[in-house]
Every structure is written in C-alpha cells, then in structure tokens.
C-alpha positions as CSV (number, residue, x, y, z in Angstrom):
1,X,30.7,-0.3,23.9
2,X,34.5,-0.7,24.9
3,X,36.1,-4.3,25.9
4,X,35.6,-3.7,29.2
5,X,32.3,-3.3,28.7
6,X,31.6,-6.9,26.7
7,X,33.5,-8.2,29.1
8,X,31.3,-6.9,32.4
9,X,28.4,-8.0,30.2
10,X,29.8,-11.8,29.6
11,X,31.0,-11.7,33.7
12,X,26.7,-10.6,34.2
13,X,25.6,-13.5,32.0
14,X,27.9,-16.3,33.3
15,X,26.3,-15.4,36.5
16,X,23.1,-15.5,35.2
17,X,23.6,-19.1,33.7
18,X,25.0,-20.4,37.3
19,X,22.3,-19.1,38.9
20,X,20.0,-20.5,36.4
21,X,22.0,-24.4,37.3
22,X,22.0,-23.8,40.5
23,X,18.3,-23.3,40.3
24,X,16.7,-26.5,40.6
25,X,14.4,-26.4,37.6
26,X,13.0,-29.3,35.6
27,X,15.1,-30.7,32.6
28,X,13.5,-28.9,29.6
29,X,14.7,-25.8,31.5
30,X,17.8,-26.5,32.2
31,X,19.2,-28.0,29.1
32,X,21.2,-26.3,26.5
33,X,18.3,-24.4,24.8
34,X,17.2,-22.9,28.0
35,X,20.6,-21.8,29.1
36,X,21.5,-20.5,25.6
37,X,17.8,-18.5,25.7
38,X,19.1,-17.7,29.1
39,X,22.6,-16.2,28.2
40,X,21.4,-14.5,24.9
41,X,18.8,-12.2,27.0
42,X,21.4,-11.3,29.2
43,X,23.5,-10.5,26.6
44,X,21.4,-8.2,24.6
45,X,20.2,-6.1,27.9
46,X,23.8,-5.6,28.7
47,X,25.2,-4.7,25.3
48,X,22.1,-3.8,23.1
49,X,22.9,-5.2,19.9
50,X,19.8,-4.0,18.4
51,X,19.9,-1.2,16.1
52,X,17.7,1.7,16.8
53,X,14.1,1.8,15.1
54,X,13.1,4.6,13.2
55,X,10.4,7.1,15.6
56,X,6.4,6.0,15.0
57,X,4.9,8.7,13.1
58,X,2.1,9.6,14.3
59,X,0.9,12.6,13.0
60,X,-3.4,14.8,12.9
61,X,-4.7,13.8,9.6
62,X,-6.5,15.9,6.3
63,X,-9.6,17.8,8.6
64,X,-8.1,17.3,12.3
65,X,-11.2,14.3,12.7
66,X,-8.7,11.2,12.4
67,X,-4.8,10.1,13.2
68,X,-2.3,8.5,11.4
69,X,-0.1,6.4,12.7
70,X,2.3,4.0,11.2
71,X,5.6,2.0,10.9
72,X,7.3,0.1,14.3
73,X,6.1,1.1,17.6
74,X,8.6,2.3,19.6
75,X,9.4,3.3,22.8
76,X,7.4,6.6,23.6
77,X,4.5,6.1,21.0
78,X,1.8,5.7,23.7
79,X,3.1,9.0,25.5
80,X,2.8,11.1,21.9
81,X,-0.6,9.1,21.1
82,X,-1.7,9.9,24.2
83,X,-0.8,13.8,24.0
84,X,-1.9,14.3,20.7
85,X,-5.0,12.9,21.7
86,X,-5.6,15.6,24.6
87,X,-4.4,18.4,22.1
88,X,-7.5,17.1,19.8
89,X,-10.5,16.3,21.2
90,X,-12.4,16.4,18.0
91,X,-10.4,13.1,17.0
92,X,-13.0,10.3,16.3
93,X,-10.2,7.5,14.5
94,X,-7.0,6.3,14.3
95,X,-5.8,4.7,10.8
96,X,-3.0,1.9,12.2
97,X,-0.5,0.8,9.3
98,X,2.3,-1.1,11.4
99,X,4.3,-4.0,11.7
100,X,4.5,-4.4,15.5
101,X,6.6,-3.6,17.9
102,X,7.0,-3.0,21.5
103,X,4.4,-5.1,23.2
104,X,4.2,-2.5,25.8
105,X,3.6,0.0,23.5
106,X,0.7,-1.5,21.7
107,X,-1.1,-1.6,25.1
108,X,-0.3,1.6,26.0
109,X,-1.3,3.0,22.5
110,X,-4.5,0.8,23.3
111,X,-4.9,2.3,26.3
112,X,-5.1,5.8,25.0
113,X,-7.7,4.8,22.4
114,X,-9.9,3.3,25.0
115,X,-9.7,6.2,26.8
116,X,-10.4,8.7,24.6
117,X,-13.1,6.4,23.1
118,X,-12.3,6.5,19.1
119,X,-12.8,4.1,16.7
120,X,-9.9,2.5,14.7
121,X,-9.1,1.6,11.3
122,X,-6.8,-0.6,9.2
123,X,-6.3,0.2,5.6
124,X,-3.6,-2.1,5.1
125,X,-1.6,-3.9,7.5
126,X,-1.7,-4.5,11.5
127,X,0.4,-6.9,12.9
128,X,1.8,-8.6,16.3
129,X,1.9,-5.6,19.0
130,X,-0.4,-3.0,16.7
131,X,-3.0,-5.9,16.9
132,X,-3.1,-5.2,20.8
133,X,-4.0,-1.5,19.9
134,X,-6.6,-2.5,17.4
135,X,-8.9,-4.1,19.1
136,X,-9.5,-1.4,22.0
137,X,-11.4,1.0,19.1
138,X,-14.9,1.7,20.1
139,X,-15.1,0.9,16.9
140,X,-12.9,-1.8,14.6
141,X,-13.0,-1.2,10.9
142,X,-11.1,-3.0,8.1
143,X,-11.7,-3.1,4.2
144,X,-11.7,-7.2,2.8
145,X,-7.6,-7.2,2.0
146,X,-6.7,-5.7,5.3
147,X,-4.1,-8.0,6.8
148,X,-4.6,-8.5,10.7
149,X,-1.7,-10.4,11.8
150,X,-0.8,-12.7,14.9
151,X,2.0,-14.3,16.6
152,X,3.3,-15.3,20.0
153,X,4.9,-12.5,22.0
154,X,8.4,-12.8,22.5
155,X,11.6,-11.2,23.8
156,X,14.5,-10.5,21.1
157,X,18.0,-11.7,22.5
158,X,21.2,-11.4,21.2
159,X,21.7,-9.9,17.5
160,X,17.9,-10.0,17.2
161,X,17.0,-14.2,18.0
162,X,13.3,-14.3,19.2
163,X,12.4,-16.2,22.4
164,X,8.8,-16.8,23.2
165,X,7.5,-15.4,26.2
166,X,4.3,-16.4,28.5
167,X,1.1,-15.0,26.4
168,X,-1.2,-14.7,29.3
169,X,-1.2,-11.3,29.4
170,X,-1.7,-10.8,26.2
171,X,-4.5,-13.4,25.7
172,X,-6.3,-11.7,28.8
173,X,-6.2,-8.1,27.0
174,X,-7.9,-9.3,23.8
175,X,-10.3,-11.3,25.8
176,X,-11.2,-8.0,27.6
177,X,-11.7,-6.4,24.3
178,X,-14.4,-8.7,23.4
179,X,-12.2,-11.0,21.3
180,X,-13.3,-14.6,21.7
181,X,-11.2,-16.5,23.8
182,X,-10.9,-19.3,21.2
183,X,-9.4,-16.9,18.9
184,X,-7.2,-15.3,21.4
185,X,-5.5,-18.9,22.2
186,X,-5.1,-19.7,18.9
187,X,-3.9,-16.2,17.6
188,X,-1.2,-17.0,20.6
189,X,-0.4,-20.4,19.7
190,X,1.5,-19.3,16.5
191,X,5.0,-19.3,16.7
192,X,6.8,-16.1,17.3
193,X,9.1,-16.7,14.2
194,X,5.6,-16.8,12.0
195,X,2.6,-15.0,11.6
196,X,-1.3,-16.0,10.8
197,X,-3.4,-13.5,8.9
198,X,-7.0,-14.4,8.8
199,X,-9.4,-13.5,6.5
200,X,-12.0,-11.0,7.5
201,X,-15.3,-12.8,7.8
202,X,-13.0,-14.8,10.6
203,X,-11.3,-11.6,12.0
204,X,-15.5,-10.5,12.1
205,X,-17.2,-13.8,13.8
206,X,-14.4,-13.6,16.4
207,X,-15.3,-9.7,16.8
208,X,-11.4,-8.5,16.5
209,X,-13.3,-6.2,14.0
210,X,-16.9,-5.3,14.1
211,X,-17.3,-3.4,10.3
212,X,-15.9,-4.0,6.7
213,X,-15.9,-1.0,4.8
214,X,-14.8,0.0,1.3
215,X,-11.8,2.0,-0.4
216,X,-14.4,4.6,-0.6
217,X,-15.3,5.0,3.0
218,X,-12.3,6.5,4.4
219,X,-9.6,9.5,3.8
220,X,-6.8,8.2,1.8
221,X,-4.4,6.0,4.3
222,X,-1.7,5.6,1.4
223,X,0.4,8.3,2.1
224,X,0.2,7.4,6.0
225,X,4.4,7.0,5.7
226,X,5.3,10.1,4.5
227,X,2.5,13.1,3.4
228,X,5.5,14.8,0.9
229,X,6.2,14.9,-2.9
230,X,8.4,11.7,-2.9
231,X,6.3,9.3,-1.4
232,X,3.7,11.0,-3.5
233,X,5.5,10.2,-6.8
234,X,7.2,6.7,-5.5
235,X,3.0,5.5,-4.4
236,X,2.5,6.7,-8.0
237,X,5.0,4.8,-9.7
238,X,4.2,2.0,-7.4
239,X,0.6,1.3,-8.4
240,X,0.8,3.1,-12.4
241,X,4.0,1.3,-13.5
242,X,3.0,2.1,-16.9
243,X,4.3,5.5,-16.2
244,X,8.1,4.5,-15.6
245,X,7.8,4.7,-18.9
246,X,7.6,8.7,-18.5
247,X,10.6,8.7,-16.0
248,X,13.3,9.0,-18.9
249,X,11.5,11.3,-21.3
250,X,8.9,12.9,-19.5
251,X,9.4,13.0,-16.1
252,X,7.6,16.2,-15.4
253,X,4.2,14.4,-16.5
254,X,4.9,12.3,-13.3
255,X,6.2,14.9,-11.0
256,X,2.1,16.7,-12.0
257,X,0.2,13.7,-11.8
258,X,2.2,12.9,-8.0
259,X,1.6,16.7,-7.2
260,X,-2.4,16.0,-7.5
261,X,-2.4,13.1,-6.3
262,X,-0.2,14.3,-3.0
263,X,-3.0,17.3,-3.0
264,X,-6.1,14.8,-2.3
265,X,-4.3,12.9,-0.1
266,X,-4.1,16.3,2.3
267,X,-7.6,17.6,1.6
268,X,-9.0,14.1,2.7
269,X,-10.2,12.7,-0.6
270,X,-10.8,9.1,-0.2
271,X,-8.6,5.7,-1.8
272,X,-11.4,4.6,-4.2
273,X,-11.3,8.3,-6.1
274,X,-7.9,8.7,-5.3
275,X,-6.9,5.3,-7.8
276,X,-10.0,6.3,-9.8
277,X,-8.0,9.5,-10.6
278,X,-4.5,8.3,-11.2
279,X,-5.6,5.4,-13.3
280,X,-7.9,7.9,-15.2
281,X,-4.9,10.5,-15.6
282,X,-2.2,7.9,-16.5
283,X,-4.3,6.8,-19.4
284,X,-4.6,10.1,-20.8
285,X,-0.8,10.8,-20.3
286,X,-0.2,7.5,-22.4
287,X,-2.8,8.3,-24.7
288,X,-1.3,11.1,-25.4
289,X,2.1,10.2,-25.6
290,X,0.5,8.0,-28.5
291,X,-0.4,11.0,-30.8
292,X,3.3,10.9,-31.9
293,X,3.9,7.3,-32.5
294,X,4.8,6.2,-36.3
295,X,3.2,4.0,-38.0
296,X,4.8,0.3,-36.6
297,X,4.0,1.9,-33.0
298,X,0.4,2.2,-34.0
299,X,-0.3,-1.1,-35.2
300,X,1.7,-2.8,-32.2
301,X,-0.3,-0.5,-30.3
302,X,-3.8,-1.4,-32.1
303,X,-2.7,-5.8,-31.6
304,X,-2.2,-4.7,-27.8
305,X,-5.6,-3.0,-26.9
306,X,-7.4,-5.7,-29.7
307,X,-5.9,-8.3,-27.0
308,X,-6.9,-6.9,-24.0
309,X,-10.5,-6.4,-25.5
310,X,-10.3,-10.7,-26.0
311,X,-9.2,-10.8,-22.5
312,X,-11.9,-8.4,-20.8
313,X,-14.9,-9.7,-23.3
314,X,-16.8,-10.9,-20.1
315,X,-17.1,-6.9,-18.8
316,X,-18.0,-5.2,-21.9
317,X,-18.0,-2.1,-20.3
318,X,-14.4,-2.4,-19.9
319,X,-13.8,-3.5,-23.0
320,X,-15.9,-0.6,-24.7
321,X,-13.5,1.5,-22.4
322,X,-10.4,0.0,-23.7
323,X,-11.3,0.0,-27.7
324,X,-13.0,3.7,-27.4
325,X,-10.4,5.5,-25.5
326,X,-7.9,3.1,-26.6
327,X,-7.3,2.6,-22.3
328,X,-4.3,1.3,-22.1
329,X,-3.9,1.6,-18.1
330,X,-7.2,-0.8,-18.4
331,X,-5.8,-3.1,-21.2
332,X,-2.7,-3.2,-18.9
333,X,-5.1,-4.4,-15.8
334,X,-6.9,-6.9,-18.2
335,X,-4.3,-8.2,-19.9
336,X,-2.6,-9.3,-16.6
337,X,-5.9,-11.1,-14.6
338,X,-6.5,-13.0,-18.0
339,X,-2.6,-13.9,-18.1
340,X,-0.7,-12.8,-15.2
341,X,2.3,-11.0,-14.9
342,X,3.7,-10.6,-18.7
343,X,7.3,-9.1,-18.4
344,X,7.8,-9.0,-21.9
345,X,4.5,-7.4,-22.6
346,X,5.3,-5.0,-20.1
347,X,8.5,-4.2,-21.4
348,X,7.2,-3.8,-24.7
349,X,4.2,-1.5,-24.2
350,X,7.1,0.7,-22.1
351,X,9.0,0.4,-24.8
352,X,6.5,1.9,-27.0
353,X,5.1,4.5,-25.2
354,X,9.1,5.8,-24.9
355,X,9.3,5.2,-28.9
356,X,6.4,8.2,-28.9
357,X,7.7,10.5,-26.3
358,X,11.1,10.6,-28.3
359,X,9.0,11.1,-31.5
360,X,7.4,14.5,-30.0
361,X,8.9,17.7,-31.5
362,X,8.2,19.8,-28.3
363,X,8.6,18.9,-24.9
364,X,5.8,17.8,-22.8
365,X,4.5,20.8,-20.1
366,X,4.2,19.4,-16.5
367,X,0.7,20.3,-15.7
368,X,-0.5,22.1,-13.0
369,X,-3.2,20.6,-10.4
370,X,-6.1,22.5,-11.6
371,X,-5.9,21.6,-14.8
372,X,-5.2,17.9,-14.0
373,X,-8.5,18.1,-11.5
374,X,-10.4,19.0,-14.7
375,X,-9.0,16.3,-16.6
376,X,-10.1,13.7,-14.0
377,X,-13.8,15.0,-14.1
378,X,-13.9,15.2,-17.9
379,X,-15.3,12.3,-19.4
380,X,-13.3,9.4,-20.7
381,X,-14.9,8.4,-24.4
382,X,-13.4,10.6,-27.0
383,X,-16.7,9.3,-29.6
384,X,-20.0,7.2,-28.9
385,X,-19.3,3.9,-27.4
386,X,-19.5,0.8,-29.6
387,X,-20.2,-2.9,-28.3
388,X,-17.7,-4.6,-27.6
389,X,-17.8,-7.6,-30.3
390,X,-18.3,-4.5,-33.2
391,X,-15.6,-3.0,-32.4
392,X,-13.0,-6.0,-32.0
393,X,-14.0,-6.8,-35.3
394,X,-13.5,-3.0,-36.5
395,X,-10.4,-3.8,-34.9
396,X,-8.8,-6.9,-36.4
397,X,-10.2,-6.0,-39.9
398,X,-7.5,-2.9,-39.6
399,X,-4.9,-4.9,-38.5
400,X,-5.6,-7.5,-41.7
401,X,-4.7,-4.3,-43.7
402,X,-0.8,-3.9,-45.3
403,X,0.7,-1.5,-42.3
404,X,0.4,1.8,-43.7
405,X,-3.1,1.4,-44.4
406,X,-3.9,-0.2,-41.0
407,X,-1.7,2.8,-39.2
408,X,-4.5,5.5,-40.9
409,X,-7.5,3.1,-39.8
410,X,-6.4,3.1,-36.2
411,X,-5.3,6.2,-36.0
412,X,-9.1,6.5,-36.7
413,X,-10.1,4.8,-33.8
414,X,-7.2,5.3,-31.1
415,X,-6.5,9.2,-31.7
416,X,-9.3,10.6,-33.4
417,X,-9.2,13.8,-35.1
418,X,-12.2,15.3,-33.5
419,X,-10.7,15.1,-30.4
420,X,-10.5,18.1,-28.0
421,X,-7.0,19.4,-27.4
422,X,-6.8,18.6,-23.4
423,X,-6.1,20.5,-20.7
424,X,-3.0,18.4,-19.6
425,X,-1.3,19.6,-22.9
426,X,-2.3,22.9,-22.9
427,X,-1.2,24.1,-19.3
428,X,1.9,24.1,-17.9
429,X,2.9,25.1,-14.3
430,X,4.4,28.9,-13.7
C-alpha cells in the first residue's frame, strides 16, 4: 500500500476514535486502552498488516472412508470441506490436526460435519477455532495425549495484537453441541493471549469428546501435513533420531525406511504398527551398522546396552529384547525414562554407529519396500531369549575381560554368527 493509502487509513481511524469520544460510553471504554483497541482494529482492516496464511489442506484420505484436514483455517476451508464432502458421500470421519483460526471458519467447517453427519477425530492437536469444528462430530474421538485447546475469541489488530471479543456466540455453539455449559464458560474465560488444554477424562465428563481410543484404532494421522517423501523422511528422523546417525554415511538406509513408512501411511496402516515398524527397522539398520565396528566400538557398545538392561530391569521383556537383539532403538527409549534426556549419551551412541558405517568396505544398498515389509514381520530374537538377570551378568562378566577378549565375547552375544543374512542387506532398489 502506497502513502496515500496509510494516510486514507489513519484519516478512517482518527474518525473512528472521535466517534468513539463523542460516544458517550462509560469510562473503562473510553480510556486509553479502549481507544488504542479502537484505533488498532481500524488500522489493520484498512491496511492488512497480516501476512497471508498458508491454504488449509484438506485433502480424501488412504480408502476414501475419512478426511484429513490440518494446519490454520483459513478463509474458504468450510466451502472446500463442504464440497469435498458432497463429492464423497462414503466419508464417515474427519482427522482435525490444527491450530485455530478463523472463528468463522471453524463454524462453518462445523457446520458441514453436522450436516453430513460424520464423526471426528483428533490425533494430535485441536485448538481455539478447530475446537468449534470438533465438537459438531456425530461422534468425538481422541487418543489420551490429544491436546484440545481453549481460549477467548478475539479480533487481531494492528501487526497481529489480539483483542478479546464477546464469547456469547461461541459459548452458545458448544452448548448446542452438548458441551456443558460450565465447561463452555470456563473454556471462554481464558485469556485470548493463553490457552488451557485439559486432560481427557475432563474433555470426557464435559462431553467435548464422547470416545478415547488408541494409536491402533485409526489410519495413520502423522503424515496429515504433507503425504510425500520429505515429510515422510523428516516424521522419520523426527521420532528415530538414532538414525541421523545414517544421514552422513548412509543416507539411502533412511531414504528406504521413509519410502515404507510413506507407503503405510497411503494404504491406511494404522500409528501403533506404523512406530511398531520404524522402531523395529531402525534397530536392525543400527544393528547392522554394528557388524563392522572394531573392537573399542564393541565394548562401548556392550557398557551401553548392559546399562539400559539396569534401567529397564522392571519390564524384563524389554530387557530380554535389548540384551538378545542387542536393541538399541529400545536401550535408547530406556535409557532416557530412567535418566532423561542424555546429550552426551546421545552423541556418543551417534558417534558410534558412524564409527561402523565408516568401517564398512561396501556401501550400504537402500532397500526396497518389500523387502523392508518382510523385515518388519520377521522376528526380532536372533537366538533363544534369556532372563534378564542371566544375561546382565553374561554381560558384565565380558566387560570384566581385558578388551580384546571382551570384543570376541560380545561379538558373541550382539552379532552372532548364526545369524541369517537379512533381507535389508541383501536387496537393493532397481
């Protein structure tokens, strides 16, 4: 916008604020906050100092049965909801990952659920406007962590400032979905500039949601943002960070395990085999990358997994899991809910797996899908199981031994000779 432009805007707003004086209205509205709120409205209508938001997507999901919809709803996203909706009538959910938006929007997107009667489901996050849209599913589903989330509605002024706005409207919609009105007030009566999240046996009692279901209820919801390689790979990296490890030697291990993982996620595999999958197939790939490692690797490697076996001796099937098949995606996990996040440990297993990888005389294949849906089926143990105290103490007695000597015992144990040659190895991708 030219001067002239700012200018006409700042003539509009003086106007606005001498009308607003001339008004008659009590004190609290007249004083400098008011006029300021006043003026700052005015000011962003005229000259729109807001950037533009990215498009909701909003897109059929894996089978044509469900919808995914996420990011900022923006203007429009009740029209295209409301559209794809008709063009679909075998469409029984809607997955809402969002972080609010356009009031308006929200109801309308509501409006279009009600309508067409589906249920809806958060697999992650619903907040502010999306919450409006939630709670007109014929059914409300959420898993425990899902994170509801409510605020005040408000109007943004200039360069983005939230002003509060009158919440009766909004209070009456979620009453009319069946929403206690207790909950409704005080969902309202949080500021605009924070947010409450409650838990979901409250979100439950005050029927916002009527069902808690599990990771392994649903399709897959965490690809929602963007159903393409790299989202694929950065979800990967995301949850597996073990596997950064790969990004500088073996990146093509990555790039295979993303491609799978992006392949479920389309044919409507759900989040609880999804994770099952990737933790199974990052443990191989470090496993694997382990085959290589000298003999100082080895034993650094052997006082790792012996540590996390300590740390998980209250599951012993995880700790069986983690000294058989020398685990280290679940020595990772046990290590940190015994001791939180380690940096240095983290750093140092990295730094070890990347010791390996540089070790390996030939380059590692990037496997193709098939053979990496095989691997995930195949079972884990590469020998009988053990109990967990025997093997511990199979394990520190190696690590008593001068290096050399304890390198050939846990070679023993981690990568035993018996073991078949896998599939992840032995195919590549034409």
């Amino acid at each position: 916008m030219g001067l002239a432009g700012i200018a006409l805007g700042c003539l509009g707003a003086a106007s606005v604020v001498q009308a607003h004086l001339r008004s008659g209205l009590g004190p609290a509205e007249t004083g400098l906050l008011g006029i300021y709120a006043r003026l700052s409205l005015e000011l962003e209508s005229r000259l729109g100092t807001d950037l533009p938001a990215t498009e909701t997507r909003i897109v059929l999901g894996p089978g044509g049965t469900d919808i995914r919809l996420s990011g900022e709803l923006t203007e429009g996203a009740g029209d295209r909801l409301a559209q794809l909706l008709a063009e679909n009538p075998r469409v029984t959910r809607i997955h809402l990952t969002s972080e609010g938006g356009l009031v308006d929007e929200g109801e309308a997107i509501g409006a279009a659920i009600a309508r067409h009667g589906i249920a809806t489901y958060v697999p992650d996050y619903c907040v502010s406007a999306c919450t409006l849209a939630f709670v007109r599913g014929r059914e409300r589903f959420i898993m425990p962590a899902s994170r509801l989330g409510f605020h005040a509605p408000y109007e943004a002024g200039l360069f983005g400032q939230a002003f509060r706005t009158d919440g009766s409207p909004e209070r009456a919609a979620y009453v009319a979905a069946g929403v206690t009105p207790d909950f409704a007030q005080a969902a309202l009566d949080v500021a605009s500039t924070d947010m409450w999240f409650p838990d979901a046996d409250r979100l439950i009692a005050a029927h916002v949601a009527n069902r808690i279901v599990d990771a392994g209820h649903f399709p897959d919801s965490t690809l929602d943002d963007g159903d393409d390689a790299a989202h694929a790979r950065a979800t990967v990296l995301r949850n597996l960070d073990l596997l950064q490890a790969f990004e500088e030697r073996a990146p093509q291990i990555v790039d295979g395990i993303a491609a799978w993982y992006l392949d479920g996620y389309r044919s409507g595999r759900s989040e609880a085999e999804a994770f099952e999958g990737l933790k199974r197939l990052a443990a191989r790939a470090v496993s694997r990358a382990m085959r290589n490692a000298d003999d100082r690797s080895i034993v650094a490697l052997g006082r790792h997994l012996l540590k996390a076996m300590e740390m998980a001796g209250t599951s012993p099937a995880t700790c069986t899991a983690i000294g058989t098949d020398a685990d280290l995606v679940l020595a990772h996990q046990a290590l940190h809910a015994g001791e939180g996040q380690d940096a240095a440990a983290d750093l140092a297993l990295r730094t070890l797996i990347l010791r390996s990888l540089a070790q390996r005389e030939d380059a590692s294949p990037a496997p193709d899908t098939m053979a990496l849906a095989a691997d995930v089926l195949r079972p884990m143990l590469a020998s009988a199981p053990a109990d967990c105290a025997s093997l511990r103490a199979v394990y520190a007695k190696a690590l008593s031994l001068p290096r050399h000597v304890a390198a050939a015992a846990l070679r023993g144990l981690i990568v035993p000779a018996a073991a078949p040659r896998p599939s992840l190895e032995a195919s590549a991708a034409p």
